[in-house]
Each structure stands twice: as structure tokens, then as C-alpha cells.
C-alpha positions as CSV (number, residue, x, y, z in Angstrom):
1,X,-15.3,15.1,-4.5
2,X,-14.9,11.8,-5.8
3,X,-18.4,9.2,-6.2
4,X,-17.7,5.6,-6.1
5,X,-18.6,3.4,-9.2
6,X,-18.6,-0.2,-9.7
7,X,-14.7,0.3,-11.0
8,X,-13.5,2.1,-7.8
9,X,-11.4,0.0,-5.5
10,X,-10.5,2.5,-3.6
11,X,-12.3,6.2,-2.4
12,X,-11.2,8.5,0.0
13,X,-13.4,11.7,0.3
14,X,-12.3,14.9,1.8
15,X,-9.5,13.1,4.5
16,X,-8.6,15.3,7.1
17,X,-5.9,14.3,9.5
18,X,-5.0,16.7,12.7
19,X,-2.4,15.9,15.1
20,X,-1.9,18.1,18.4
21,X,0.4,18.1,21.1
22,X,-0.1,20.6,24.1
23,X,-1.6,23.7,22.1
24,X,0.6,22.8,18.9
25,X,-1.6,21.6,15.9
26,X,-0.4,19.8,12.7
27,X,-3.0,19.7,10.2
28,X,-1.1,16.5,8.2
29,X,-4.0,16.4,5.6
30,X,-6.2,18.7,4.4
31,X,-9.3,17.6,2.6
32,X,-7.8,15.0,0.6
33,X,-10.3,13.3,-2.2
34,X,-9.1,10.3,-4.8
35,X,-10.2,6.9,-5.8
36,X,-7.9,4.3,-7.5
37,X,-9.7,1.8,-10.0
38,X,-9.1,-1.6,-10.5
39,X,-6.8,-2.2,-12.3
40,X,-5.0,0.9,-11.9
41,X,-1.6,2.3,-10.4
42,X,-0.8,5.9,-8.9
43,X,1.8,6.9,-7.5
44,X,1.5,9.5,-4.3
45,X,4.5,11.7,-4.8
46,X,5.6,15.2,-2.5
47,X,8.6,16.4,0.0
48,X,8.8,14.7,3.3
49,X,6.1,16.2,5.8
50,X,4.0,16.3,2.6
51,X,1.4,13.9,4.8
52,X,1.9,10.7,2.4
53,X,2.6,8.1,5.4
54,X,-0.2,9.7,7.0
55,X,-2.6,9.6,3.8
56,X,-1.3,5.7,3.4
57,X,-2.4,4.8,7.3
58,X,-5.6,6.7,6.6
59,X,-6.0,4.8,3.3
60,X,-5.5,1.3,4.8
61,X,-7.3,1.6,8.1
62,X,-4.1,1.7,10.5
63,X,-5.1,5.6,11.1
64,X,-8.5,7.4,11.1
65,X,-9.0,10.4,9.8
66,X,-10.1,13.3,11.7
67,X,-12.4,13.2,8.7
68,X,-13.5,12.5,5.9
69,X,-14.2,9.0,4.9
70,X,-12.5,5.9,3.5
71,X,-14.1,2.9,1.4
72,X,-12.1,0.0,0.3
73,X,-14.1,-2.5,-2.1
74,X,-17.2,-0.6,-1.5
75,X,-17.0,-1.2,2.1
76,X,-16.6,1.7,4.5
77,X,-13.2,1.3,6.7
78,X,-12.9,4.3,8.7
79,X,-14.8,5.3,11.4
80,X,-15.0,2.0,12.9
81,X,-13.2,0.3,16.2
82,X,-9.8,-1.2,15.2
83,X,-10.8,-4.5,15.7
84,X,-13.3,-3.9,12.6
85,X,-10.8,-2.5,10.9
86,X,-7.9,-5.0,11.0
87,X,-10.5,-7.5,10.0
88,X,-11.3,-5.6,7.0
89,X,-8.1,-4.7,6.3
90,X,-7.1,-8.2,6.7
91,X,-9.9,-9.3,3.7
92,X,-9.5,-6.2,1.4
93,X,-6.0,-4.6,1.3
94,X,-2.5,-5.6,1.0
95,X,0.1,-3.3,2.6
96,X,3.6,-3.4,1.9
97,X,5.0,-1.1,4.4
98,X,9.2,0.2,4.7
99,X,9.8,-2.1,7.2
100,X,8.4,-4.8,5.0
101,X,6.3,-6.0,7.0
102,X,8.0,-9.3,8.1
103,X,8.0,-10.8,12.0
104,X,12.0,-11.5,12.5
105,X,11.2,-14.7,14.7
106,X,9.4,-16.2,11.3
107,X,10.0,-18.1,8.5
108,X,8.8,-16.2,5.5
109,X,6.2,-18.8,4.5
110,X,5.3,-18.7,8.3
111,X,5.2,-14.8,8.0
112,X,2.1,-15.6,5.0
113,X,0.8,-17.9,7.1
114,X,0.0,-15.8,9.6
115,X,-1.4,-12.9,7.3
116,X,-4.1,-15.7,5.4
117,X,-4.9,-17.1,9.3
118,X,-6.4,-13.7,9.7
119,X,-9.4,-14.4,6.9
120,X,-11.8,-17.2,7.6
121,X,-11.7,-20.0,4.8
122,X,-9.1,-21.6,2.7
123,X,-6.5,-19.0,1.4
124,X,-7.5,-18.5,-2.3
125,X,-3.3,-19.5,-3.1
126,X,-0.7,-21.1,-0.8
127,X,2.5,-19.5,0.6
128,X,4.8,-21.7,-1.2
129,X,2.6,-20.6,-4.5
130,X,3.2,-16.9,-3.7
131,X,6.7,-17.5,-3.3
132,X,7.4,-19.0,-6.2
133,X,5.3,-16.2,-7.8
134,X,8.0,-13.7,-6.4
135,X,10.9,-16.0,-7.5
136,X,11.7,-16.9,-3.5
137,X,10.4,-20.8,-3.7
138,X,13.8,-22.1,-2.4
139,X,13.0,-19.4,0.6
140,X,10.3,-20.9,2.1
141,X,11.9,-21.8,5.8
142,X,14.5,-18.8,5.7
143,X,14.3,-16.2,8.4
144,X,14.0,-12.9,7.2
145,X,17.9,-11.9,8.9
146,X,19.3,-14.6,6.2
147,X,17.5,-12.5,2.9
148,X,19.0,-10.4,1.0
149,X,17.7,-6.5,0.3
150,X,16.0,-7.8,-2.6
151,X,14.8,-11.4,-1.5
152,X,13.1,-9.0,2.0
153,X,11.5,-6.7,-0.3
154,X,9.8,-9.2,-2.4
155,X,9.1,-11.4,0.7
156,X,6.9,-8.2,2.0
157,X,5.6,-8.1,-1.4
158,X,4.3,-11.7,-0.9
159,X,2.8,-11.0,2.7
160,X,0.8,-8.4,1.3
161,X,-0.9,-10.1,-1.2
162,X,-1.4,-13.0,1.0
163,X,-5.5,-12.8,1.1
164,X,-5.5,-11.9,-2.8
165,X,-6.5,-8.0,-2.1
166,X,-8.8,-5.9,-4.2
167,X,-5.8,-3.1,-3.0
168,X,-2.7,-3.2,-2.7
169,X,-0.7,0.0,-0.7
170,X,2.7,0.5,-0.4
171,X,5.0,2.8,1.1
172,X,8.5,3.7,-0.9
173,X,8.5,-0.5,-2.1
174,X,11.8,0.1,-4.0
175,X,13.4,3.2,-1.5
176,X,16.7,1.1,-0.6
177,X,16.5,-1.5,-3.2
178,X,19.0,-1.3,-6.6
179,X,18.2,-0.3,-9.6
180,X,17.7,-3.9,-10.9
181,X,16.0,-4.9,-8.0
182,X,13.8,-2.2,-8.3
183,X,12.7,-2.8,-11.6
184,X,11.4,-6.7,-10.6
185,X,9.5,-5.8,-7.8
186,X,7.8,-2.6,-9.7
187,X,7.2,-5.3,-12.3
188,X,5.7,-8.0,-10.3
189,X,3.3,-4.6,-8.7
190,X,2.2,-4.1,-12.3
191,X,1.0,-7.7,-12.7
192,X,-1.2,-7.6,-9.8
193,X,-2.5,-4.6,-11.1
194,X,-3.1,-6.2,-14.7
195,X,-5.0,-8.9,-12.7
196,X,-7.2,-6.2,-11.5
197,X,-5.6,-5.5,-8.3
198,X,-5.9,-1.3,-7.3
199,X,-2.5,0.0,-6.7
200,X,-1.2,3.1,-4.6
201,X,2.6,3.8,-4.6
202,X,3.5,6.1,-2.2
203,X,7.3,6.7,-3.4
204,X,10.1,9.3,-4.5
205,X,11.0,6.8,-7.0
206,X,11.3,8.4,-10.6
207,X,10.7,4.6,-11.6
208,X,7.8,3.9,-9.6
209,X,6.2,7.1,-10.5
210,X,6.9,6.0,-14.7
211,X,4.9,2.9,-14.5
212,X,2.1,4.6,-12.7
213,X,-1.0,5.5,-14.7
214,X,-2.0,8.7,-12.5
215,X,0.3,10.5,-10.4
216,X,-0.8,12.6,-7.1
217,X,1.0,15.6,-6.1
218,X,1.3,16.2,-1.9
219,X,2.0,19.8,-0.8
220,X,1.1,20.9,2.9
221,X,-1.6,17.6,3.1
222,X,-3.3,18.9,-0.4
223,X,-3.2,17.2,-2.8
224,X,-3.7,17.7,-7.1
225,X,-3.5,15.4,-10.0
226,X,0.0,15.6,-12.0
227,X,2.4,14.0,-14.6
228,X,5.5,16.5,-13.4
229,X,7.7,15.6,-10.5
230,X,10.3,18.2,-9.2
231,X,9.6,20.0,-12.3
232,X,10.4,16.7,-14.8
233,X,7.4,15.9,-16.8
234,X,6.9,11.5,-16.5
């Protein structure tokens, strides 16, 4: 079982995650334990219906376990009503979901917008900053129908580090993206994390899982410490 130190972004401590429909039971995760410094990237790798997606919801507060415990910048996030929750989640974590994570009906500095009106205060950098930062600055006041595969991908990127997390979660950031596209947006991921920023990857991506510094095997909601993926040693 993972103990939290001053380094640790990011601990989860024995998840468990059941699901039940009439007398059917999925058991999605099964005592799942890790912590992600700052700093740091891993990459959550296993087959579909490993329980990732339901280990990322757990992670950022969009799920709760069935149990187990989750703390995100030494603040507990699980357990609590939603409302708690999205305001935590809101202050502590970015999360850079499939869909990317864009409203359709919004510009994409009007999509940031939104996510930095969720924290109290002055955001700590402005849209059009984080924008340039992710080489969309000419972008601003497109809609995210007139961006490209790329250009959505690192607009989501932007949204979830709108409030300047202490962790950033994605799930498969680079799953329908090119190979060159790919490698920018697992490189600007890298630089949030070498300005202490705690990164989890969940991803099939033999790239992503590369530039990760620890890599976490998934196998019937279990999960173990690895370098090999599919039998390849990264």
C-alpha cells in the first residue's frame, strides 16, 4: 500500500470499483494501489475491459470507488458529494479525456474560459497564453468543428491545464492522432511534467508508454509495475 510523501501528487490506495446490474456483478477494479510524483509520467497500459477508464474516473473524482481512497495534492477526493468533488477537481487536476473535452457551441478560448471560471481568483495564465503555448494562438475564436485532428487534440490539451494542475490525467491523448501529431502533443505532456506537473497516461500507445518514467500493467482491474507491453520490453 502506497503512503503519501511530500512528492506524491497523486495516491490511490486499495481502489475497488463494483458495478451490478440485476444479480450480474463486474468487479472493474480490484484493490488498485499507486501514487504518481511530481514531476513524473506513467503510463496505465492493459487490454480493453482491463478497468483503465474506470481507474482514470476513480482517479479524477468523476467516479467513486466502491473503495479504497483517492488523494490528489494531499487532499482527499473521493468519498465526498460531487459538488465537492468537481470543485476539487476543478483546482487540482487536469483531465484530457477522448472526447477532448471541448463544448462544440464554444470558441476554444471560450472553452478555457469556462474551465478557469470554475476556480475563484485570477487564472494564474490567460487562454490566449495557453494557446500560444500549444501553437493554436491564431485559434482563439475557432469552433472546435473548424480544427483539425491535431489542432482538437492540443486544444483539449489546453482546457486541461487551464487552472495550472498539480495533475494532469489523460485518457488515450494521441489514440486517433498521426504519428507526427502524436509526438507534439506527448512532447508538450512532458513539459508540464518537467514543470512539476504529475502525469497519468492511460494509452495503448507504444509512444506514450516510451516517454513514460513508470509503466502500470492492468489485467482483470489488478494492477503491477512493468517496463514490458504485449511482451516488448520499453
Amino acid at each position: 500500500m502506497p503512503t503519501r510523501s511530500y512528492d506524491d501528487a497523486l495516491t490511490a490506495r486499495e481502489l475497488y470499483r463494483f458495478y451490478r446490474a440485476g444479480e450480474e456483478e463486474t468487479l472493474a477494479l480490484r484493490g488498485v494501489s499507486l501514487t504518481v510524483r511530481r514531476g513524473e509520467t506513467v503510463a496505465v497500459v492493459g487490454p480493453s475491459g482491463a478497468g483503465k477508464s474506470t481507474l482514470l474516473a476513480c482517479l479524477a473524482g468523476l467516479d467513486e470507488p466502491s473503495g479504497g481512497d483517492v488523494h490528489v495534492d494531499g487532499v482527499r477526493i473521493s468519498h465526498r458529494p460531487e459538488t465537492e468533488r468537481a470543485r476539487l477537481r476543478a483546482r487540482h487536476i487536469g483531465v484530457l479525456l477522448q472526447s477532448r473535452n471541448l463544448l462544440p457551441h464554444l470558441t476554444v478560448r471560450d472553452n478555457i474560459r469556462l474551465a478557469q471560471r470554475a476556480v475563484r481568483g485570477r487564472p494564474s495564465v490567460s487562454a490566449e497564453a495557453l494557446l500560444d503555448q500549444v501553437g493554436l494562438g491564431r485559434r482563439t475564436r475557432s469552433l472546435p468543428r473548424q480544427l483539425s485532428g491535431g489542432e482538437l487534440a492540443r486544444a483539449g490539451l489546453a482546457v486541461a491545464l487551464a487552472n495550472s494542475p498539480a495533475v494532469l490525467l489523460a485518457d488515450e491523448p494521441t489514440g486517433e492522432l498521426d504519428g507526427g501529431t502524436e509526438q507534439l502533443v506527448l512532447r508538450m505532456v512532458r513539459e508540464r511534467a518537467a514543470d512539476g506537473c504529475a502525469v497519468l497516461i492511460v494509452t495503448h500507445s507504444a509512444e506514450a508508454v516510451r516517454i513514460a518514467d513508470r509503466v502500470i500493467a492492468l489485467t482483470d482491474g489488478r494492477a503491477r509495475e512493468t517496463r514490458e507491453v504485449n511482451g516488448v520490453r520499453h
